[in-house]
N, C-alpha and C positions, 0 to 999 in steps of 0.2 A: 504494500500500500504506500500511494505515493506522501512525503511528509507534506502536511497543510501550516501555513504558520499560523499558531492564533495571535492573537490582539498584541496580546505581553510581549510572544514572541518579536511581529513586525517592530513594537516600539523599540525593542533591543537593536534589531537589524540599524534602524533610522542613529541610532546612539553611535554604534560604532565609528572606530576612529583609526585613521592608516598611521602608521608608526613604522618608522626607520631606526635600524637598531643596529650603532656601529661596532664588526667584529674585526677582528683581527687579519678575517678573509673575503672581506667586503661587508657591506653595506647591506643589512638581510632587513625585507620589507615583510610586515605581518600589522594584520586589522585587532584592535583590541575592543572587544564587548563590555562594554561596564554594567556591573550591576544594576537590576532593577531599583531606582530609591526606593519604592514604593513597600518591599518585601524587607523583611530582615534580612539583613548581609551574613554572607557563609562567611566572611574572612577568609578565603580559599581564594587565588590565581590559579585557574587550569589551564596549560598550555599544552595544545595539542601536536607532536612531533610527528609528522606525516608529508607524505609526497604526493601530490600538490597539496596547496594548505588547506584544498577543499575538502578533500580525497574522493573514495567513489560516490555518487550522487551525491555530491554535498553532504556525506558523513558528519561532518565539523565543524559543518557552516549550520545546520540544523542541533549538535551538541553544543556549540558555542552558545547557541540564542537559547535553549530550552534552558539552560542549565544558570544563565544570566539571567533568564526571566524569573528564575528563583532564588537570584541574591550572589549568586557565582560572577566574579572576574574571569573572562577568558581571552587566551591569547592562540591564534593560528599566526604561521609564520612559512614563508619558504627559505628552507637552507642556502648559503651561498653556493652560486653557481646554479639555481635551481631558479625555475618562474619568474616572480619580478626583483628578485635580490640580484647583489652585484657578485663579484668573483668567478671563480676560471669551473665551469662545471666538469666533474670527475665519474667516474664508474664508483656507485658505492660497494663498501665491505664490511658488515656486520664486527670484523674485528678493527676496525679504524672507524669508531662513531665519530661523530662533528661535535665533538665536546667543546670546543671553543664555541662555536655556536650556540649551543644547549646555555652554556655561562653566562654568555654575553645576552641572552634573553631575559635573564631572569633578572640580572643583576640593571639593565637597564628596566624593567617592569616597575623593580624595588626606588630605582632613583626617580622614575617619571610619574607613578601614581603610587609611590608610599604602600605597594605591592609585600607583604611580609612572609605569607606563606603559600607552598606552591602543592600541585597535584600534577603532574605530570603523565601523560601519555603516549604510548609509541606500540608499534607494530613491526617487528623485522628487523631491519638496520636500526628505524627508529626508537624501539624498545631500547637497543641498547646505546643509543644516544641519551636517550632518557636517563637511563640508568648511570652511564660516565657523568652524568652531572654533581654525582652524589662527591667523586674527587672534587670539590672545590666547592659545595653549596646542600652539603647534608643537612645542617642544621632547618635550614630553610625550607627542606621538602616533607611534606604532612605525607604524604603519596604515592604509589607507582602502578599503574596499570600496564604491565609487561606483556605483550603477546605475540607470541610464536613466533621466539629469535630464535638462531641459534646458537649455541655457545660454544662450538668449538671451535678451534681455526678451520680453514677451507677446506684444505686437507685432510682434516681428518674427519669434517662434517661428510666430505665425500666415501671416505672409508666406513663411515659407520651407516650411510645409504646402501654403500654395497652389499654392508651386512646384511642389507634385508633383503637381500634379490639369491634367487637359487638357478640352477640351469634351467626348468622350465621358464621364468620368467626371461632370461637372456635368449634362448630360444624364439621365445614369442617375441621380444624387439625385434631380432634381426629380421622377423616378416613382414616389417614394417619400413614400407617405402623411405617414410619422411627420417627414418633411425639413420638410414645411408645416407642419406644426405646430407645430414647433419655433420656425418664426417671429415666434412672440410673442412672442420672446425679444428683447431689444431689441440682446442680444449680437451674434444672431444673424445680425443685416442688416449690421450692422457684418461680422459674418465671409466675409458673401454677398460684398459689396462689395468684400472686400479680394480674393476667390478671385475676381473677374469682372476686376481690376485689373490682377493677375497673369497671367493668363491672355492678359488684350489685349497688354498689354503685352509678353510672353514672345512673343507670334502679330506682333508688327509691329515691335518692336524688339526682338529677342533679343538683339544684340549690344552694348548699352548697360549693360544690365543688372548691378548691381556688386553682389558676396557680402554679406550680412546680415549686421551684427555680434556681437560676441558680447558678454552682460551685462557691464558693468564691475564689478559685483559678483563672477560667476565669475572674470571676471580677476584679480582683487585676490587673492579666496582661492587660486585655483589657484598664484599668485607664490608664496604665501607657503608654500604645498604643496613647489614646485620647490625654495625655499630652504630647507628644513627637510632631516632624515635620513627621512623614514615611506618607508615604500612603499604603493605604490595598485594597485588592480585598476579601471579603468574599463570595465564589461561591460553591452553593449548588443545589442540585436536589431535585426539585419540592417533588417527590415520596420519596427521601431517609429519613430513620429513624430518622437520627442526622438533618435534616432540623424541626423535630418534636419541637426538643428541641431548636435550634437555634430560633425559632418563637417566643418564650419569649423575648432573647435578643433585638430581634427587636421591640417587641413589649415596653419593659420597657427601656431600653437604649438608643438606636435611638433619641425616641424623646425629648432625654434629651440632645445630646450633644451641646456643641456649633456651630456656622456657618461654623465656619472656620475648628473646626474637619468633620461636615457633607460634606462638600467640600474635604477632603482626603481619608473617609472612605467608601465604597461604598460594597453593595447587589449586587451580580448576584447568579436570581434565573434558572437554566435549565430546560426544558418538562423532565419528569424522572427521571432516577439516576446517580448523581454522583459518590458516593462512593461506589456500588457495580457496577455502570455503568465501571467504570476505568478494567471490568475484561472482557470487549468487546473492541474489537481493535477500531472500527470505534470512539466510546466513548473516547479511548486514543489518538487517533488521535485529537480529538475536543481538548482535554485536555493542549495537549502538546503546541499546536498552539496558541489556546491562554494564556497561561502563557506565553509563548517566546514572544507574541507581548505585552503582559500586562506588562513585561519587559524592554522590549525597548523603551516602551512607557515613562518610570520613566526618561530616556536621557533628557526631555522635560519637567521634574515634571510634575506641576497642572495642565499647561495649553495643555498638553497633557491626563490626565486622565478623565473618566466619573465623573460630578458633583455629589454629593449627593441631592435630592429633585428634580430629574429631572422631569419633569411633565407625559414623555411620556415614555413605553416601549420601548425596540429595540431588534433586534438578532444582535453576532458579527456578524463581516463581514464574508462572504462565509458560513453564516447560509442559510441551506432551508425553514424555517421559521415552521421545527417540536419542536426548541426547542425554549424558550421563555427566553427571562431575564428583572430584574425588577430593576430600579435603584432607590436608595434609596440615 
């Protein structure tokens, strides 16, 4: 269903105001929604870290206004080298987030509208922009809605894809016109290579086999996450690739933090996918809804969020019970 603005909403839209915001790698432009006077204020800035600042059908342009029309600051922005920002545009890498960016938003947020505390959001690369923010503005972040990054280096996020593919699955690609094709991609052999490596390997010595690490970048930011007050939502789909690699984390980290971090930090896992799910409306729809309420829910801190170790599954609310999540 397509989003309708109401009333509150459009006067948000009318508020809004364009803001240039000087980083060390250009000149990054992003629109800032002011709170409703009219509502009591969250005391929360949420900036949304996303490509375009709209993303798909106005994802951010519709959680900016809904979420401002209930008292919320919100900031969209394009990264340098991106949309209408300045600087040299690059190929992104999940393990090289735009952290200077991420700083330089917030910390001018803080100097131009007396901005104090933030929620931050991203998806993919920009999750883990998100999250690099925490080196250099932890105290500052109430927040993190993290979703379906990945956390290892490239390399090894490739090796740990392979793991899940067996000969009939390499069988069935090679039947596949567009798979040849692709092979002029010089990437590409490189990735044949590493899935025929894996594969032999897993077929003749499975039992050697030792877990893929995780980025020391992720780890650096994540520490510095655990040490801080925010709380985080990490939500992933069941089926998506980057939930591959994330399995580590949870497997090695998790059960190491302390009480009181496993009480801020928390797993939702969804039936499917999230990160190519987001290119299906009805999926974006799921998406939107609940980060807007995962939001608002931080008004109320802790004793408003899911605990971490909870004993039992659940679906959010106005789930049909096709997707599943798992609290950690």
């Amino acid at each position: 269903m397509a989003w309708c603005e109401s009333a509150a909403e459009l006067s948000r839209a009318r508020a809004e105001q364009p803001l240039v915001v000087p980083s060390p790698n250009g000149n990054l432009f992003g629109l800032y929604t002011p709170p409703a006077p009219e509502v009591p204020a969250a005391g929360l800035c949420v900036i949304w870290f996303t490509m375009p600042r709209s993303h798909r059908n106005r994802m951010w342009v519709e959680g900016a206004r809904r979420l401002a029309a209930r008292g919320f600051a919100c900031f969209r922005f394009d990264y340098h080298g991106v949309g209408d920002s300045a600087g040299e545009p690059a190929e992104v890498e999940p393990n090289r987030p735009y952290r200077d960016d991420a700083l330089a938003v917030i910390r001018h947020l803080r100097e131009r509208f007396g901005e104090r505390r933030f929620v931050l959001y991203g998806s993919c690369f920009d999750a883990r922009t998100a999250l690099s923010a925490f080196d250099g503005e932890a105290d500052a972040i109430e927040g993190l809605f993290f979703m379906a990054a990945p956390v290892m280096e490239m390399d090894d996020l490739v090796r740990a894809d392979a793991d899940r593919k067996g000969w009939s699955h390499l069988l069935h690609a090679l039947r596949r016109p567009d798979n040849w094709r692709s092979l002029r991609d010089p990437g590409r052999w490189k990735y044949m290579a590493t899935v025929l490596g894996r594969i032999g390997g897993r077929t003749l010595n499975a039992e050697q086999r030792t877990p893929l690490p995780l980025s020391s970048g992720f780890r650096s930011h994540f520490d510095r996450l655990v040490r801080s007050r925010a709380h985080a939502l990490f939500l992933y789909g069941r089926e998506d690739r980057e939930y591959e690699s994330f399995r580590e984390a949870e497997r090695s980290l998790w059960p190491r933090l302390p009480a009181e971090a496993r009480r801020r930090l928390t797993i939702e896992v969804w039936e499917g996918q999230v990160h190519d799910g987001i290119l299906r409306v009805d999926r974006q729809r799921e998406i939107v809804e609940r980060v807007l309420a995962w939001i608002e829910a931080l008004r109320a801190r802790a004793d408003s969020l899911p605990h971490a170790g909870a004993a039992t599954a659940s679906s959010p609310p106005g789930n049909d019970g096709a997707r599943g999540t798992r609290g950690h």
